[in-house]
C-alpha positions as CSV (number, residue, x, y, z in Angstrom):
1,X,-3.3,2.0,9.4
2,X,-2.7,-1.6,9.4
3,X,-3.8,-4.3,7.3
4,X,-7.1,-5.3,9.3
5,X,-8.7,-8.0,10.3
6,X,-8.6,-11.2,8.5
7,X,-10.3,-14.6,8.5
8,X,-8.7,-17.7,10.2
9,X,-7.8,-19.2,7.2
10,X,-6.3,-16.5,5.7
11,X,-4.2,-15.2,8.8
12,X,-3.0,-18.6,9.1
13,X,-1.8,-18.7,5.7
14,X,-0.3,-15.1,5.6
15,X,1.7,-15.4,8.6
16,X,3.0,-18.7,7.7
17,X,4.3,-17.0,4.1
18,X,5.4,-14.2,6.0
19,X,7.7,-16.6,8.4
20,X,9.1,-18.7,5.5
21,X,9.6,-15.4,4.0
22,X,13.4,-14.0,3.0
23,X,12.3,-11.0,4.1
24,X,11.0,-12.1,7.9
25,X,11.3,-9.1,10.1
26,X,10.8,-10.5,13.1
27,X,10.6,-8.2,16.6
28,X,10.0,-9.9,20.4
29,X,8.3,-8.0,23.6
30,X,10.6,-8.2,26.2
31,X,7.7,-10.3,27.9
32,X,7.7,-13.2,25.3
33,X,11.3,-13.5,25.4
34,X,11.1,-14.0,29.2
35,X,8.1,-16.1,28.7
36,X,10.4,-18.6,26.1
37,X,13.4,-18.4,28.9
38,X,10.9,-19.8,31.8
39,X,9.6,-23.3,29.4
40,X,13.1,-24.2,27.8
41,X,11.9,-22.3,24.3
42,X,14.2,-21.1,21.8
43,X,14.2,-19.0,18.9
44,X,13.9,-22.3,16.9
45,X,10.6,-23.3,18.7
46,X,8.9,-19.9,17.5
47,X,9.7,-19.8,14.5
48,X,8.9,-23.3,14.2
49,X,5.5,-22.4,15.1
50,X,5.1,-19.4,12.9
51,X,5.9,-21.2,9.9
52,X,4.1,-24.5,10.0
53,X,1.0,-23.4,13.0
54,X,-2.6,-22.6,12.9
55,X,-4.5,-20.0,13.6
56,X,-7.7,-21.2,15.6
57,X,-9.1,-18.6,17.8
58,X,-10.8,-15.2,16.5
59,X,-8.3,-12.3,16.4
60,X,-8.3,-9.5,19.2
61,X,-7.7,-5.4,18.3
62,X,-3.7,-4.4,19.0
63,X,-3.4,-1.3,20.9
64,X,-2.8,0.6,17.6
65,X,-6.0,0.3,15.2
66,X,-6.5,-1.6,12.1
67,X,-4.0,-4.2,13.7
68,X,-5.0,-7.2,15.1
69,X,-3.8,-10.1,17.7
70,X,-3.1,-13.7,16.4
71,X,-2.7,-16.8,17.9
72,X,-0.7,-19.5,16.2
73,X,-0.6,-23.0,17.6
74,X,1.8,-25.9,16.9
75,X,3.7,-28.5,18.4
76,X,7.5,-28.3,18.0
77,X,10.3,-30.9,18.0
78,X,11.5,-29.4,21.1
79,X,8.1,-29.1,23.0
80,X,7.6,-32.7,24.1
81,X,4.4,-32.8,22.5
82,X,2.7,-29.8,24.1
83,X,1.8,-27.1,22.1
84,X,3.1,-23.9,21.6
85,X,1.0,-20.4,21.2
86,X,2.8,-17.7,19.5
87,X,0.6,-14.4,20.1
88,X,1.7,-12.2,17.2
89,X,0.8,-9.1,15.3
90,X,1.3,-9.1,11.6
91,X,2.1,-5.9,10.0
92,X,0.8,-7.4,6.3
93,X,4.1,-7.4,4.9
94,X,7.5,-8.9,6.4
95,X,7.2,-8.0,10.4
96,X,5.8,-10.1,12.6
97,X,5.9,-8.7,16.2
98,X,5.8,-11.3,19.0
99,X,3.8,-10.6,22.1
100,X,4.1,-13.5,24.3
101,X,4.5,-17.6,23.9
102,X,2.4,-19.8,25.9
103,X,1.7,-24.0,26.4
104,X,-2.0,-24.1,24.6
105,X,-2.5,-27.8,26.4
């Protein structure tokens, strides 16, 4: 089971802790890999948003339950001042899982 669903707040600061964490386990979707290729997004650029984003929107249910969907938003140095959305599922520990990266403008 995974660790639920939390606040706004409270996923932004977890996933941010998790993405400055030692520990990051990080694990891309073919599909947002792809997605970073076609708008000049690197690795840099996600992580970017990970660690200093915000959570805004409500979560959405994962396919596997007691996980949940996360949007993080940020602008990066490398997005010409269009923000980035980083769908990702936390696991509550050190993985995030990266679904898909999107302009949010």
């Amino acid at each position: 089971m995974g660790p639920g669903q939390w606040p706004i707040a409270l996923a932004t600061q977890k996933i941010n802790a998790t993405a400055r964490s030692d520990g990051l386990d990080l694990c891309f979707k073919l599909h947002a890999i792809d997605q970073m290729r076609d708008r000049g997004l690197v690795m840099g650029d996600v992580l970017h948003v990970l660690k200093f984003g915000f959570v805004l929107d409500d979560p959405h249910p994962a396919t596997q339950p007691g996980f949940f969907k996360y949007v993080v938003t940020a602008e990066t140095p490398n997005s010409a001042g269009r923000k980035i959305g980083v769908v990702v599922i936390p696991d509550g520990q050190s993985q995030l899982k990266i679904i898909t990266v999107m302009w949010r403008d």
